[in-house]
C-alpha positions in Angstrom: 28.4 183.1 -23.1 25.4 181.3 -25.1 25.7 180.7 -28.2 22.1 181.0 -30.0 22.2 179.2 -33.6 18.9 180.3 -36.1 18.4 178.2 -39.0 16.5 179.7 -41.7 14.8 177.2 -43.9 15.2 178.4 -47.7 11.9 177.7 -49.2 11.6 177.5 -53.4 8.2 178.0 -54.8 8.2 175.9 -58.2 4.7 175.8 -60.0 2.6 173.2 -60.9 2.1 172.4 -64.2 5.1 173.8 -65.6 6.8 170.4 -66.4 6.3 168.0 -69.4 2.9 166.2 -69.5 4.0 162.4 -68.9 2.4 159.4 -71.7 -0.8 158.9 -69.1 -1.6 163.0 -69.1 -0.7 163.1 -72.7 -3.7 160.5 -73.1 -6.0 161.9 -70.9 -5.8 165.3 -72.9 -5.9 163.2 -75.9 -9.2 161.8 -75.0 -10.6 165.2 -73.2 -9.8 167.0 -76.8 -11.8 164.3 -78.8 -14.5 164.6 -76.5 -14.2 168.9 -76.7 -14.6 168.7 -80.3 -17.2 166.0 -80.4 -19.1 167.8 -78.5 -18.2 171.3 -80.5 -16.6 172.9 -77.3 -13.7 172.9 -79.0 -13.2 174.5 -82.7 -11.1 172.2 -85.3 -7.9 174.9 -84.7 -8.6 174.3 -81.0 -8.3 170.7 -81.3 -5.3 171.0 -83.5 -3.6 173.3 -81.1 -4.1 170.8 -78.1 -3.1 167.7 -80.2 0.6 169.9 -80.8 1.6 170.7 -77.9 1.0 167.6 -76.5 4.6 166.4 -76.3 6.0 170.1 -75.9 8.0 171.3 -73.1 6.8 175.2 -73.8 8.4 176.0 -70.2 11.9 174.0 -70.5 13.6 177.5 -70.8 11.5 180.0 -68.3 12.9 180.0 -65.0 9.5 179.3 -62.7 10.9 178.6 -59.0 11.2 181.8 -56.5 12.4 181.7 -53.4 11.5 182.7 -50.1 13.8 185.8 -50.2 12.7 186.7 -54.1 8.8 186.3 -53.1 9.3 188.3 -50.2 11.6 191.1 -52.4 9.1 191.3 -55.0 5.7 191.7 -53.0 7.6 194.6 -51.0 8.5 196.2 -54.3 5.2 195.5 -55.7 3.7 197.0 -53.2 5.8 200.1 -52.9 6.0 200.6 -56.9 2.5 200.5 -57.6 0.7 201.9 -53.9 -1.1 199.0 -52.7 -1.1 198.4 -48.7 0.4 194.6 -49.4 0.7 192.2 -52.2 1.1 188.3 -52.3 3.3 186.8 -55.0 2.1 183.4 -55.7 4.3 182.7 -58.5 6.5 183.6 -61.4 7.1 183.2 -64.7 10.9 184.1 -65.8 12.6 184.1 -69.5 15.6 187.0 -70.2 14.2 190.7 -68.5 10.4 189.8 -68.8 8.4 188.4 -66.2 4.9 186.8 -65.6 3.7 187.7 -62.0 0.6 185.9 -60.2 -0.5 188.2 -57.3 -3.3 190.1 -56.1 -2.0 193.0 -57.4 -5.7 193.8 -58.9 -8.9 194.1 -56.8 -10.8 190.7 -57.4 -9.0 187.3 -59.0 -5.5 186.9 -58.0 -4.1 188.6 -62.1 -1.5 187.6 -63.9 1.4 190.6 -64.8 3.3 191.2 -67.4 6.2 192.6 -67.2 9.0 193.6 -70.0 11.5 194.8 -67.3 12.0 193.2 -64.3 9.8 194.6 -61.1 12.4 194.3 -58.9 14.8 197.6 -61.2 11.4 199.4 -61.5 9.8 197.5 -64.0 5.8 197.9 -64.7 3.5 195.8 -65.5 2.7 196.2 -69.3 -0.6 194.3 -69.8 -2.9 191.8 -67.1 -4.6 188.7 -67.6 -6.9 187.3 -64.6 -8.4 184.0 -64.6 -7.6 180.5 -66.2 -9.0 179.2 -69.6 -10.2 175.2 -70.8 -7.1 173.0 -72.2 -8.5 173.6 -75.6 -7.9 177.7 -75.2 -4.1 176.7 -74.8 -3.4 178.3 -78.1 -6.0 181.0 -78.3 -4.2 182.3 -75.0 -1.0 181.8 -76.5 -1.8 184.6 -79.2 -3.6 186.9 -77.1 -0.5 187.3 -75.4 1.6 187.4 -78.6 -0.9 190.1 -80.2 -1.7 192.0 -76.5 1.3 192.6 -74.4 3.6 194.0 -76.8 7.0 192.2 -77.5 6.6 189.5 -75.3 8.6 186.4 -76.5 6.8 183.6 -77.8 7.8 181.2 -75.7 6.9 183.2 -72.2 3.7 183.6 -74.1 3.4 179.7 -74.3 4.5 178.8 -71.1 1.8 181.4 -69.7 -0.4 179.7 -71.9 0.3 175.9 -71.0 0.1 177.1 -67.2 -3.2 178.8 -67.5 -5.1 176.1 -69.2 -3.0 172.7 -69.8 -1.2 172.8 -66.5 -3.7 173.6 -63.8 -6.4 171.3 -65.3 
């Protein structure tokens, strides 16, 4: 008799730029937000948003890591739930029963989903948001998501915010 042993590696998808900014980020965004509004790129409520959130932690209570298995559950329901041939997950944004999904759910740019109910118990997306947005657009973002996908919390809407624009520059 042989004895065949499979190991399956569990694989965790965390994203980038969901963690605290350390003191030498902190600075660089300092500087890059002096320079924005110097050079009027950035309005005086844009520059006051940056300087802020600075030494926030908008993600410390959004779950952001998915696993192999989750990925792999979502894109299959994705797929089925809303008629598309495939979808890629790339990464997920999780506070309480709403979720922030990065996929190519949309024809184009890989879109951002909103979701109030979670995919995977038939949840739809609510509202889309494709693309990213300059450090400085951290809090316009912020309240198109307040004011656009309707009862979102505020903190998912900051920690969509911080990833789009503060976190992936």
């Amino acid at each position: 008799m042989t004895v065949l042993a499979v190991f399956v590696p569990l694989v965790s998808f965390a994203l980038v730029g969901t963690e605290p900014l350390s003191e030498p980020q902190r600075e660089r965004f300092r500087t890059l937000a002096i320079e924005a509004r110097q050079s009027g790129d950035a309005s005086p409520k844009q520059y006051a948003d940056v300087i802020s959130r600075l030494a926030g932690d908008p993600c410390r209570n959004v779950a952001h890591e998915l696993s192999e298995t989750e990925r792999t559950a979502l894109e299959a329901e994705l797929s089925r739930s809303l008629s598309l041939p495939s979808v890629q997950v790339y990464a997920r944004l999780k506070l309480g029963n709403w979720a922030v999904i990065y996929s190519n759910i949309s024809p184009g740019d890989p879109t951002y989903a909103f979701f109030s109910a979670d995919p995977l118990s038939g949840g739809k997306p609510v509202e889309f948001w494709s693309g990213g947005g300059p450090f400085y657009e951290v809090g316009d973002i912020s309240e198109w998501a307040s004011e656009n996908v309707p009862g979102v919390p505020k903190e998912l809407a900051e920690c969509f915010a911080w990833y789009v624009t503060m976190g992936t520059e």
